[in-house]
KOLVEX-245882 format. One line per field, with one value per residue: x, y, z of N, C-alpha, C in turn; residue number from 1. Coordinates in nm, 4 decimals. Each point is the difference from the previous one (the first is absolute). Layout:
# KOLVEX-245882
npx <- [X, ...]
npy <- [Y, ...]
npz <- [Z, ...]
capx <- [X, ...]
capy <- [Y, ...]
capz <- [Z, ...]
cpx <- [X, ...]
cpy <- [Y, ...]
cpz <- [Z, ...]
resi <- [NUM, ...]
# end
This chain:
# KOLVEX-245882
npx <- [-9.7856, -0.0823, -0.0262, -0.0266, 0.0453, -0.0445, 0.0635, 0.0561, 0.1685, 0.0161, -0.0294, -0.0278, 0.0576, -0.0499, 0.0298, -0.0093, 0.0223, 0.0205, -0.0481, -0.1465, 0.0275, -0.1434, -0.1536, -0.0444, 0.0754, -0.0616, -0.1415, 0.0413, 0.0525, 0.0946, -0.0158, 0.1176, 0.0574, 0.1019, 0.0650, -0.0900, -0.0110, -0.0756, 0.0094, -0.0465, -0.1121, 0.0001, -0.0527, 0.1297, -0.0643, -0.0536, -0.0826, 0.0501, -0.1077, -0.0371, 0.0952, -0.0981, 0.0511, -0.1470, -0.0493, -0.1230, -0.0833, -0.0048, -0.0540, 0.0932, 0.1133, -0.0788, -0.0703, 0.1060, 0.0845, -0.0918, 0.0195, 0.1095, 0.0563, 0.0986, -0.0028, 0.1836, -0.0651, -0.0605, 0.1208, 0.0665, -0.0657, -0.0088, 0.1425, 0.0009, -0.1084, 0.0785, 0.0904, -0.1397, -0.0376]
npy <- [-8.2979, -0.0717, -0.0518, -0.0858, 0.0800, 0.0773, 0.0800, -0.0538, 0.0760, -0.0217, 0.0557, -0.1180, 0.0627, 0.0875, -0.1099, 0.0611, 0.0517, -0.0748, -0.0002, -0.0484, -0.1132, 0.0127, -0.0960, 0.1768, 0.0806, -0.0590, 0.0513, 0.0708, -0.1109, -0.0052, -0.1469, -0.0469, -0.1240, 0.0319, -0.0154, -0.1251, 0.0919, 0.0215, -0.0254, 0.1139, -0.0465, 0.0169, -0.1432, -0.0259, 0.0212, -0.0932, 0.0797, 0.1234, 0.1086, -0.0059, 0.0465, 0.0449, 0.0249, 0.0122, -0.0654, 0.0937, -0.0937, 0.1078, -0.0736, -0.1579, 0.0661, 0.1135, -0.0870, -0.0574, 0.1235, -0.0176, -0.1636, 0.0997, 0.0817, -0.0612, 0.0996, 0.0249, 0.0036, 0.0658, 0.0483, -0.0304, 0.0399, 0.0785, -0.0058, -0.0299, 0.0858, 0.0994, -0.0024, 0.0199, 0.1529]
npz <- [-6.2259, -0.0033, -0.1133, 0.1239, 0.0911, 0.0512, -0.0107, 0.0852, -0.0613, 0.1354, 0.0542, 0.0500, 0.0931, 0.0531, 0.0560, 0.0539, -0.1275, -0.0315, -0.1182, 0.0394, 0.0725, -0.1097, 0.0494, -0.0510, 0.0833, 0.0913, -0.0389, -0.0483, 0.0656, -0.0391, -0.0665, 0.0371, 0.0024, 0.1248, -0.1557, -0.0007, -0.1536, 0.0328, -0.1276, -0.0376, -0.0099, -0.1514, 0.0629, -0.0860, -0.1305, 0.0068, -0.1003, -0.0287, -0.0573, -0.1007, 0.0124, -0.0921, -0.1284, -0.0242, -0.1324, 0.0361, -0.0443, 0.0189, -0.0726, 0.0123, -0.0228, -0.0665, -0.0868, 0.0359, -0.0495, -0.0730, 0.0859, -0.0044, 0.1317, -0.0029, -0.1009, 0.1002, 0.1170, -0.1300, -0.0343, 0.1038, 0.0330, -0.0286, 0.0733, 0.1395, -0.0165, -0.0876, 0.1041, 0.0692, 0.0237]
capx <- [-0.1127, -0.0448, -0.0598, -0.1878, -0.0528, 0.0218, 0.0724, -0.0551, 0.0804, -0.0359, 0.0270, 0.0010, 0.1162, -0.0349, -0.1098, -0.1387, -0.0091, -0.0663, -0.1242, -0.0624, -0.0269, -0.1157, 0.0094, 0.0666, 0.1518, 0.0617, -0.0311, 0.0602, 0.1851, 0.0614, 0.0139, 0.0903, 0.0209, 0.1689, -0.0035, -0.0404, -0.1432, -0.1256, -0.1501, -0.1281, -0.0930, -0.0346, 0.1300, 0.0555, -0.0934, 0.0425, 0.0213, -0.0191, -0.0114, 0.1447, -0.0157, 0.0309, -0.0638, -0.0787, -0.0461, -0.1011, -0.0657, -0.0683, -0.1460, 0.0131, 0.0405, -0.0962, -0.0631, 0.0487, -0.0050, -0.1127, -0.0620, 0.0581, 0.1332, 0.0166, 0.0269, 0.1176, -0.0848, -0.1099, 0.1096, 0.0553, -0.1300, 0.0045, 0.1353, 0.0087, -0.1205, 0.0153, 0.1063, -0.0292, 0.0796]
capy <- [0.0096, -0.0886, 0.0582, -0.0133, 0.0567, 0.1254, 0.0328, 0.0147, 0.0695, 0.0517, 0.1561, 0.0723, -0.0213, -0.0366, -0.0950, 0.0466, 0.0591, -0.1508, -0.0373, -0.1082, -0.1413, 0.0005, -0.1582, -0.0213, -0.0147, -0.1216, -0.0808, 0.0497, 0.0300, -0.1455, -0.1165, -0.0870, -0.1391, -0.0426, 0.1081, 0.0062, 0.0712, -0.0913, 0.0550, 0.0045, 0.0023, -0.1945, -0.0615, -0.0837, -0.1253, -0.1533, -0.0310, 0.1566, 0.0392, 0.0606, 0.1141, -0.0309, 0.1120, -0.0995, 0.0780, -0.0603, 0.0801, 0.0986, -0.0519, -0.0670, 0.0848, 0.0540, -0.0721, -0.0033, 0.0811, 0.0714, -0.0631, 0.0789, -0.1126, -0.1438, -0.0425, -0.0769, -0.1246, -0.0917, -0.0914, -0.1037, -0.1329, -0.0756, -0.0301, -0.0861, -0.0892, -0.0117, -0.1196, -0.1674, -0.0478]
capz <- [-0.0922, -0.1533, -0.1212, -0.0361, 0.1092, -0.0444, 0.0953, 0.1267, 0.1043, 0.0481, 0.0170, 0.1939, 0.0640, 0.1672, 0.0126, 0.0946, -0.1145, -0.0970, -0.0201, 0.0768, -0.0477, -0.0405, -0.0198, -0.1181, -0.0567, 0.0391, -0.1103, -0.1232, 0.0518, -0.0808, 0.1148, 0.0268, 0.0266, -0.0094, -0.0812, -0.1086, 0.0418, -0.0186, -0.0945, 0.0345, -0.0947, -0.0233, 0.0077, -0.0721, -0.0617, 0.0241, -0.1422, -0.0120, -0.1267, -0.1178, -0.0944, -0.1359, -0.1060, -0.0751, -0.0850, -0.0262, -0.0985, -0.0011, 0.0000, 0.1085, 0.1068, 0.0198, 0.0827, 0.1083, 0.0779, 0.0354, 0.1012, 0.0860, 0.0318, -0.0162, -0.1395, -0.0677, 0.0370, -0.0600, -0.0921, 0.0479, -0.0020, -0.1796, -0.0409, 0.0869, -0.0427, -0.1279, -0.0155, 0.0942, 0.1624]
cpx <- [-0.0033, -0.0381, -0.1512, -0.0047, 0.0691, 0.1188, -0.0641, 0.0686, -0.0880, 0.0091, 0.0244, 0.1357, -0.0018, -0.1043, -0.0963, -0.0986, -0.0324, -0.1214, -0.0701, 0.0155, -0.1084, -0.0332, -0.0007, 0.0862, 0.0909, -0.0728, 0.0722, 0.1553, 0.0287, 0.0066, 0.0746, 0.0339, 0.1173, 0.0213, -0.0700, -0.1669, -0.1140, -0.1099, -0.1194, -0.1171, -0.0847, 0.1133, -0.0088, -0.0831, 0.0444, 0.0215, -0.0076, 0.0250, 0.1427, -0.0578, 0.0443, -0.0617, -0.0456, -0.0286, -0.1519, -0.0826, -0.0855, -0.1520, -0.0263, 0.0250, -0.1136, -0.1043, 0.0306, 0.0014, -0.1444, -0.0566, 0.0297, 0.0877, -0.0188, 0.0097, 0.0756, -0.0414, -0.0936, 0.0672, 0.0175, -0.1187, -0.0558, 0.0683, -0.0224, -0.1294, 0.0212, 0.1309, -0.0433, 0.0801, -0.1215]
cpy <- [-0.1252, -0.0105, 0.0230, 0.1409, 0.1422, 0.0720, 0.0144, 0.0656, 0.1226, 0.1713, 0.0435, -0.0871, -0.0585, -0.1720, 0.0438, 0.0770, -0.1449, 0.0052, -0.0717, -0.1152, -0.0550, -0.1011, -0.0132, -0.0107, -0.1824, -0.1299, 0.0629, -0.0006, -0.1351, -0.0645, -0.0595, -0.1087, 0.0376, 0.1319, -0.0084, 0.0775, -0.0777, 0.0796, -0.0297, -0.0055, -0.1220, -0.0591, -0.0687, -0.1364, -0.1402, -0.0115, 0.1050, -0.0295, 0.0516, 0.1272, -0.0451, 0.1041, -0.0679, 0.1639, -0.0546, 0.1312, 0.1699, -0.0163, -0.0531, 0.1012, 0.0643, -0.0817, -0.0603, 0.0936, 0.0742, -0.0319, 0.0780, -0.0969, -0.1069, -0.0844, -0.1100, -0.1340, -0.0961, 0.0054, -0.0795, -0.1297, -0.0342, -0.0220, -0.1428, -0.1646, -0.0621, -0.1326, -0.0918, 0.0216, 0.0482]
cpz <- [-0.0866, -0.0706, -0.0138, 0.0955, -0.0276, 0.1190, 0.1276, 0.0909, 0.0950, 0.0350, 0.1709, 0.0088, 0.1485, -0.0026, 0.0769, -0.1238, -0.0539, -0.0073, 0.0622, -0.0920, 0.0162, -0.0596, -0.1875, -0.0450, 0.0120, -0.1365, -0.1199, 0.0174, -0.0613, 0.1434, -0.0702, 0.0574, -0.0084, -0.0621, -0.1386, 0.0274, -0.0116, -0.0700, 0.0812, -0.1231, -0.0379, -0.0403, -0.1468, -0.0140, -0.0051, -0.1822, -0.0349, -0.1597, -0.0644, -0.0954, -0.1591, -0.0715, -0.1038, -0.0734, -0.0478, -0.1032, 0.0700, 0.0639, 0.1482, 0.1390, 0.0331, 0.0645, 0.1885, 0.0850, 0.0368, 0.0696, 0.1356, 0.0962, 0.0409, -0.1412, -0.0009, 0.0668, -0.0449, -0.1160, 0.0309, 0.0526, -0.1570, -0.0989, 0.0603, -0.0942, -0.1331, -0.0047, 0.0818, 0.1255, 0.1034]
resi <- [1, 2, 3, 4, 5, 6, 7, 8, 9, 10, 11, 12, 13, 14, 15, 16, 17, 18, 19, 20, 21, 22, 23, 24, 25, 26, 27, 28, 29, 30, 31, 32, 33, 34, 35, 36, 37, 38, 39, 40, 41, 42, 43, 44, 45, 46, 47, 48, 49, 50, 51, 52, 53, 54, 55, 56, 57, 58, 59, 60, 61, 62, 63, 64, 65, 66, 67, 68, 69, 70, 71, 72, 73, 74, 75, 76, 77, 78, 79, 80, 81, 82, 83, 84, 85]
# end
């Protein structure tokens, strides 16, 4: 078992009893290189964002957030505009 995956111990004994090997089941199975696993998903940013705890005024927040999502995104573009980048 691993931590991301839920128990998978089985319950049949007999192999003629095994579950089918289903082209779902073959997309949802860890892939491996050797023994190292190979993530799956998006891959790792060439400049990935940072996490920080800013304290902003009430007002501001509101305003932002009311643009609905993508708020922490049009922080960051008028974060970005505001230092000339």
């Amino acid at each position: 078992m691993t931590a991301n995956k839920p128990n998978t111990e089985s319950t049949w004994i007999d192999p003629d009893d095994a579950p089918e090997l289903t082209e779902d089941w073959f997309r949802s199975a860890d892939l491996y290189h050797g023994e190292k696993l190979i993530r799956r998903g998006r891959p790792p940013a060439a400049n990935p964002k940072k996490a920080v705890s800013l304290r902003i005024d009430a007002e501001v927040l509101e305003r932002l957030r009311a643009g609905g999502p993508g708020w922490q995104g049009r922080i960051n573009e008028i974060l970005r505009k505001a230092v000339g980048l």
